[in-house]
C-alpha positions as CSV (number, residue, x, y, z in Angstrom):
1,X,-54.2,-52.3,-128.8
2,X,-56.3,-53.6,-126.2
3,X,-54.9,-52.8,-122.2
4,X,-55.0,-55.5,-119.3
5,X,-57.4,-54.9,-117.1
6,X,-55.6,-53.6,-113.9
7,X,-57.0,-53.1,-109.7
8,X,-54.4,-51.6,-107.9
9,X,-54.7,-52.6,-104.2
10,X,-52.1,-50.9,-102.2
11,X,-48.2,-52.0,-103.3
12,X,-49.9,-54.7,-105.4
13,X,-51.5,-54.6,-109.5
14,X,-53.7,-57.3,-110.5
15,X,-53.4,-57.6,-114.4
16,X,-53.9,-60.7,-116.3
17,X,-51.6,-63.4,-115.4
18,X,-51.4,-62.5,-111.8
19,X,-49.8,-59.9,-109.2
20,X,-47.1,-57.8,-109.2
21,X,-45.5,-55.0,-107.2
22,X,-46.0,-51.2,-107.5
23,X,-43.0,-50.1,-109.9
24,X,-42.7,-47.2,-107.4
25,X,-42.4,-49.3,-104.7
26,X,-39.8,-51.1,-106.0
27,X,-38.1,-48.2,-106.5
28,X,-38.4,-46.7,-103.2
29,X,-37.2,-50.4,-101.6
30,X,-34.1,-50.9,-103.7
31,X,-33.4,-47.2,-103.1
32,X,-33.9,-47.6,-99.0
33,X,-31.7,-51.2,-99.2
34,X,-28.7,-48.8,-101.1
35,X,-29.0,-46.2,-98.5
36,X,-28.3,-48.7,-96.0
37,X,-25.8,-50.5,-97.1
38,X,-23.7,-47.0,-97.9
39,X,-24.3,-46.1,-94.2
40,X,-23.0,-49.8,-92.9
41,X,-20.1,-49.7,-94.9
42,X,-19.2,-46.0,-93.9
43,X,-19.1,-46.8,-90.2
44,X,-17.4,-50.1,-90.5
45,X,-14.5,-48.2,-92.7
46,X,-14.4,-45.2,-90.0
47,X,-14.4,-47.9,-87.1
48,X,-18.1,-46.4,-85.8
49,X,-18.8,-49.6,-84.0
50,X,-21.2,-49.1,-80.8
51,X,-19.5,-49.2,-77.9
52,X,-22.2,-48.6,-75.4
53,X,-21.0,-48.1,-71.6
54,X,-17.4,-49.1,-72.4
55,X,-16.1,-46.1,-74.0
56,X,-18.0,-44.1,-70.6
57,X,-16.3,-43.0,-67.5
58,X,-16.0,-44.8,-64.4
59,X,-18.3,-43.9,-61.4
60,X,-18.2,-44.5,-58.6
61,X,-21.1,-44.2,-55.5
62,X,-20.9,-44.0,-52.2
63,X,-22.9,-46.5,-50.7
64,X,-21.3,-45.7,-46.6
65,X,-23.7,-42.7,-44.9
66,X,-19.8,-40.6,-44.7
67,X,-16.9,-41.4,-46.8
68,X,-14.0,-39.4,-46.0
69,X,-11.7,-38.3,-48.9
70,X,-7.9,-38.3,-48.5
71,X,-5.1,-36.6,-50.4
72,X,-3.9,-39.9,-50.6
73,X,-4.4,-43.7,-51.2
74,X,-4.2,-44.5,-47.1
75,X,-5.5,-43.4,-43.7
76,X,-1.9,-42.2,-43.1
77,X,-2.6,-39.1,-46.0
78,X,-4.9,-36.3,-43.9
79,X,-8.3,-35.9,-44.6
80,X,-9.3,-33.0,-47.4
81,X,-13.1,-33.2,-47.4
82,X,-16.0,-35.8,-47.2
83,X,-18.7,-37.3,-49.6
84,X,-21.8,-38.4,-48.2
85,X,-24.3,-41.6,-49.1
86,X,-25.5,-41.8,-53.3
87,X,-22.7,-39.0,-54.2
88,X,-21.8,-39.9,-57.4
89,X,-17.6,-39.2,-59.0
90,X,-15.7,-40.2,-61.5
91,X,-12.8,-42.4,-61.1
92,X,-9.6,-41.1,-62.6
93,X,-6.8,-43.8,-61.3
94,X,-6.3,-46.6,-58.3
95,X,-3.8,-47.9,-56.3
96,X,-1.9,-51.3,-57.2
97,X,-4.2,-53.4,-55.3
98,X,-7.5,-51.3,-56.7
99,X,-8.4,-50.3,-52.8
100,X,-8.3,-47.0,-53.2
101,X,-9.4,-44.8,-56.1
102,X,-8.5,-41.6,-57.2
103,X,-10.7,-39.3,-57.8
104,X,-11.4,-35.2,-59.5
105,X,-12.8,-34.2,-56.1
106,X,-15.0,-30.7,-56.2
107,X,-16.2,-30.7,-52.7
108,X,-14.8,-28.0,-49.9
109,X,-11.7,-28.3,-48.8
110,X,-7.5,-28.4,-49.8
111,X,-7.9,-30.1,-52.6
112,X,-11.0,-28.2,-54.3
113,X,-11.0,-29.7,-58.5
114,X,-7.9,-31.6,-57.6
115,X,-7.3,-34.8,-57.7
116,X,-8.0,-36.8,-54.0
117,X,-8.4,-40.7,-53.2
118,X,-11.6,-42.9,-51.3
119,X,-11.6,-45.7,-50.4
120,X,-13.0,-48.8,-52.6
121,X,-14.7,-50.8,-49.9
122,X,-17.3,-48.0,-49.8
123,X,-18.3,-47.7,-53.2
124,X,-20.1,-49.3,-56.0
125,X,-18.6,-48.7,-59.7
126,X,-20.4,-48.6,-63.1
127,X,-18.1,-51.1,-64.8
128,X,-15.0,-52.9,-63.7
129,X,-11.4,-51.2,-62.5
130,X,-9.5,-53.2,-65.3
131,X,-9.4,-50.3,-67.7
132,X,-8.5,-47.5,-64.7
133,X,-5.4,-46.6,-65.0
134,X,-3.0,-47.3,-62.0
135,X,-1.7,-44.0,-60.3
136,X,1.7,-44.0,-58.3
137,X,0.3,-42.7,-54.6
138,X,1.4,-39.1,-53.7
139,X,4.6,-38.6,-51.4
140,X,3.5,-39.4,-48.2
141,X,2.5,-36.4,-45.8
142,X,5.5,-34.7,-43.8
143,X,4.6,-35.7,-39.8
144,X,4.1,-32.2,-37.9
145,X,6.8,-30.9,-35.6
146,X,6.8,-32.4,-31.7
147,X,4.6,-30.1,-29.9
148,X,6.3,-28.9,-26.9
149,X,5.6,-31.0,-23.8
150,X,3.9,-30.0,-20.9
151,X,5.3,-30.1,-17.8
152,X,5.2,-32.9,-15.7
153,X,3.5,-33.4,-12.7
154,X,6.3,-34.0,-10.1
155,X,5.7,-37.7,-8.0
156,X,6.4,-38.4,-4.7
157,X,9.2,-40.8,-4.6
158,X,7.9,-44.3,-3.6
159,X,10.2,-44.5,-0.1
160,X,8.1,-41.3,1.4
161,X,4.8,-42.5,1.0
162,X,3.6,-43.8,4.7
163,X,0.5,-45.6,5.7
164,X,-1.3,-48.9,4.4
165,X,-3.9,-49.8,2.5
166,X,-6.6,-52.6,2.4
167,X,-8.4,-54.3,-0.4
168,X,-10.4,-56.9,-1.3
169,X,-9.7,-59.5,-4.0
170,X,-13.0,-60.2,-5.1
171,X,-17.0,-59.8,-3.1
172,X,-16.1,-62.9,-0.2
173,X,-12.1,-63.7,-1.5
174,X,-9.0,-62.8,0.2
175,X,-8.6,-59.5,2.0
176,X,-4.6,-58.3,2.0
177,X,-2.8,-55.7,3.4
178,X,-0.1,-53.8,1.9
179,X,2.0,-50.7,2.3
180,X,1.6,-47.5,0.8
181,X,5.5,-47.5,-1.0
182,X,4.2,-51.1,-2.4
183,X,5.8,-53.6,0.3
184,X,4.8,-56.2,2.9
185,X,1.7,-57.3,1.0
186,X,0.3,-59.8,3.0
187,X,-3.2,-61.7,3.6
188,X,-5.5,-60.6,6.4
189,X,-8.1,-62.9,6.1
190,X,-11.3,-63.1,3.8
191,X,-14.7,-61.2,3.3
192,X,-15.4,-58.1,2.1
193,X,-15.4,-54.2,2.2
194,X,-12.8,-53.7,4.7
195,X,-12.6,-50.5,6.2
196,X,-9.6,-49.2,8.4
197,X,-10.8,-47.6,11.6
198,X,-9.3,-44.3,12.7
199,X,-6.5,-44.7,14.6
200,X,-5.4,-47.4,11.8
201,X,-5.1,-50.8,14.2
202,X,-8.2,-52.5,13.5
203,X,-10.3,-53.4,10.3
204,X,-14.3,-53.8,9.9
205,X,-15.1,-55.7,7.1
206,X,-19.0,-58.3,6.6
207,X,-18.9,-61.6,5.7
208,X,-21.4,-63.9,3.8
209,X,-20.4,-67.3,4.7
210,X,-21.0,-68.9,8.5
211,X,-21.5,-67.4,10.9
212,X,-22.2,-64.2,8.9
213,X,-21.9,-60.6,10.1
214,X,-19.8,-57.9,10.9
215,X,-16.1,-58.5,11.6
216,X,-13.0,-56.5,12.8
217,X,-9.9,-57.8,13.0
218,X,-6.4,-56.6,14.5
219,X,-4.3,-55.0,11.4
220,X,-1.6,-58.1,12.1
221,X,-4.2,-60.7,11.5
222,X,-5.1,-61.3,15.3
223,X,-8.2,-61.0,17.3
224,X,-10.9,-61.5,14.5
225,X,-14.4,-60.5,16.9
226,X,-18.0,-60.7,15.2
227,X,-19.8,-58.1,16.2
228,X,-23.1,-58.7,15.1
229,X,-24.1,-61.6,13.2
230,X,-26.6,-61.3,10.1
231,X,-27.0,-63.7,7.3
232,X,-26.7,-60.5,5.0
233,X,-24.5,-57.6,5.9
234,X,-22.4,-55.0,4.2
235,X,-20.3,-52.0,4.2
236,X,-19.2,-51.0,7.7
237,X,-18.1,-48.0,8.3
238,X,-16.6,-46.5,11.7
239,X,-17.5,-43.4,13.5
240,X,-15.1,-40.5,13.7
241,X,-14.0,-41.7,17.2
242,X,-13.7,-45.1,16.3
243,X,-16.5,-46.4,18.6
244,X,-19.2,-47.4,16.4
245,X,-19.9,-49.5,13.2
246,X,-22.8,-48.3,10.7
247,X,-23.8,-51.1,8.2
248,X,-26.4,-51.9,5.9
249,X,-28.4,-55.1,6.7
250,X,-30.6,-57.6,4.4
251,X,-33.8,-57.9,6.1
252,X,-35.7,-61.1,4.2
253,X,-36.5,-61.0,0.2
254,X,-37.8,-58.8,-2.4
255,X,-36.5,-56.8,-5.2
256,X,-35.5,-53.7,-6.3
257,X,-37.6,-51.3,-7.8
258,X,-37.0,-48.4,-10.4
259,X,-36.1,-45.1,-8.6
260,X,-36.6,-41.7,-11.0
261,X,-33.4,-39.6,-9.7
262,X,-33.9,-35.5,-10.1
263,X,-32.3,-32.5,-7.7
264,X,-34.9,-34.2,-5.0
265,X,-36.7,-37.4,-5.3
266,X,-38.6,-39.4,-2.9
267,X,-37.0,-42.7,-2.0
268,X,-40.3,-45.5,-2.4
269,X,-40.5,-47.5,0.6
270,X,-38.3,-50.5,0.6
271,X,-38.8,-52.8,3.8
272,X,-35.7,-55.1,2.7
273,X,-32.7,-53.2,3.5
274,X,-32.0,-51.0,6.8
275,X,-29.2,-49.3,8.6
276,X,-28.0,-50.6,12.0
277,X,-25.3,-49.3,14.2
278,X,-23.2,-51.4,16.7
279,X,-21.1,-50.2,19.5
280,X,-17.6,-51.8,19.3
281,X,-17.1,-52.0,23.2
282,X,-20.3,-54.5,23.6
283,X,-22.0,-55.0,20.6
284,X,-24.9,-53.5,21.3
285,X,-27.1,-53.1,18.4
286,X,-29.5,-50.0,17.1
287,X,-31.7,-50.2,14.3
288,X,-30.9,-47.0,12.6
289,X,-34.0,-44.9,11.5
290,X,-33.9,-44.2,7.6
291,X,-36.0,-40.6,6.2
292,X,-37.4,-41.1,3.0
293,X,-35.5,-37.7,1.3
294,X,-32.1,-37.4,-0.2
């Protein structure tokens, strides 16, 4: 019986009449397509579904550079241990409002493979907080027993204190006078750095409006005397016996320069402020020599 002529190309015969597949590649395909459908059918009956990340635990990673972890969900519960920035834990519970989480912490500390809380704000999570389970917080943290106080200082009643004091409101306001218990406050007149003398009855103080200088005054108000007018003065201060003024004085423009400050420096020349001295009896005035150590 005469045969067809046959070329077998890969899965393909050519015989007369046209092509056909391979018998055993047939077979092998309708074998592969029954494997298939066995394993699909298996996994749908045993509920084999992929889940992917959903069936994963929550993470959660610190994104603050510190992150303290608490034994509680609140600032109120103490502090057990600390995370730091890209630690990496897994979230077991949260609070009711999902602000703190609860978490297995391993760290050093109390709670060492316990459970411990962080807060949320400082984290970012793998998935959402839906499927966390909500966690009643821990009692709250008994407060520690009153230390015992230390004694107290014992004050000096306010009707024994003697003297007065002067102030200034403000650089150029109101200068007052007022007793040392806290009574008879009272306005002395305006300016600035007042400074008692030493027998208590008069006041030096400068003052930068016209005419300009430096003032004392009586300590009731009366006989205001300039002593020595200067469009810029400041900072009297009396001698130990009551008869002199010293006083730094503004002498035309420039500005301050840098000053490196060790155990001893060297003071850079500055030509715009100087010391001067006047004598209370009749004003006379001394320019004050200033050395260039301190």
């Amino acid at each position: 019986m005469p045969t067809c002529p046959q070329i077998e190309i890969g899965d393909w015969i050519l015989e007369v009449g046209g092509w056909k597949m391979n018998r055993r590649i047939l077979v092998l395909a309708i074998a592969l397509s029954i494997i298939a459908l066995l394993v699909t059918g298996y996994g749908q009956a045993a509920g084999c579904v992929a889940s992917g990340p959903a069936g994963a635990p929550l993470v959660a990673t610190v994104t603050a550079y510190g992150l303290n972890v608490r034994s509680g969900p609140g600032v109120a519960y103490p502090i057990v241990g600390g995370l730091s920035r890209g630690d990496a834990v897994e979230v077991a519970g949260r609070n009711a409002a999902g602000t703190w989480l609860q978490i297995a912490y391993s760290g050093q500390g109390e709670l060492n493979g316990q459970e411990a809380w962080i807060a949320a704000a400082y984290v970012d999570l793998t998935g959402s907080l839906e499927a966390v389970p909500e966690v009643s917080a821990p009692p709250m943290p008994t407060p520690p027993a009153a230390m015992e106080s230390r004694p107290t200082v014992p004050t000096v009643p306010t009707s024994e204190l003697t003297g007065k004091l002067v102030f200034q409101v403000c650089n150029g306001c109101d200068i007052y006078v007022i007793n040392a218990d806290g009574s008879g406050l009272r306005r002395l007149t305006d300016g600035m750095d007042p400074a008692w003398s030493p027998d208590g009855k008069k006041v030096a103080f400068a003052r930068w409006r016209d005419p300009r200088g430096i003032y004392i005054i009586d300590e009731d108000g009366s006989n205001e005397i300039l002593l020595f007018g200067w469009s810029q003065a400041k900072a009297p201060a009396w001698s130990p016996d009551g008869s002199h003024i010293v006083f730094t004085r503004h002498q035309a423009g420039g500005r301050e320069k840098d000053i490196e400050i060790f155990s001893r420096f060297t003071l850079p020349a500055n030509p715009w402020w100087k010391l001067g001295l006047v004598r209370v009896e009749d004003r006379y005035f001394t320019e004050l020599l200033c050395y260039d150590h301190s």
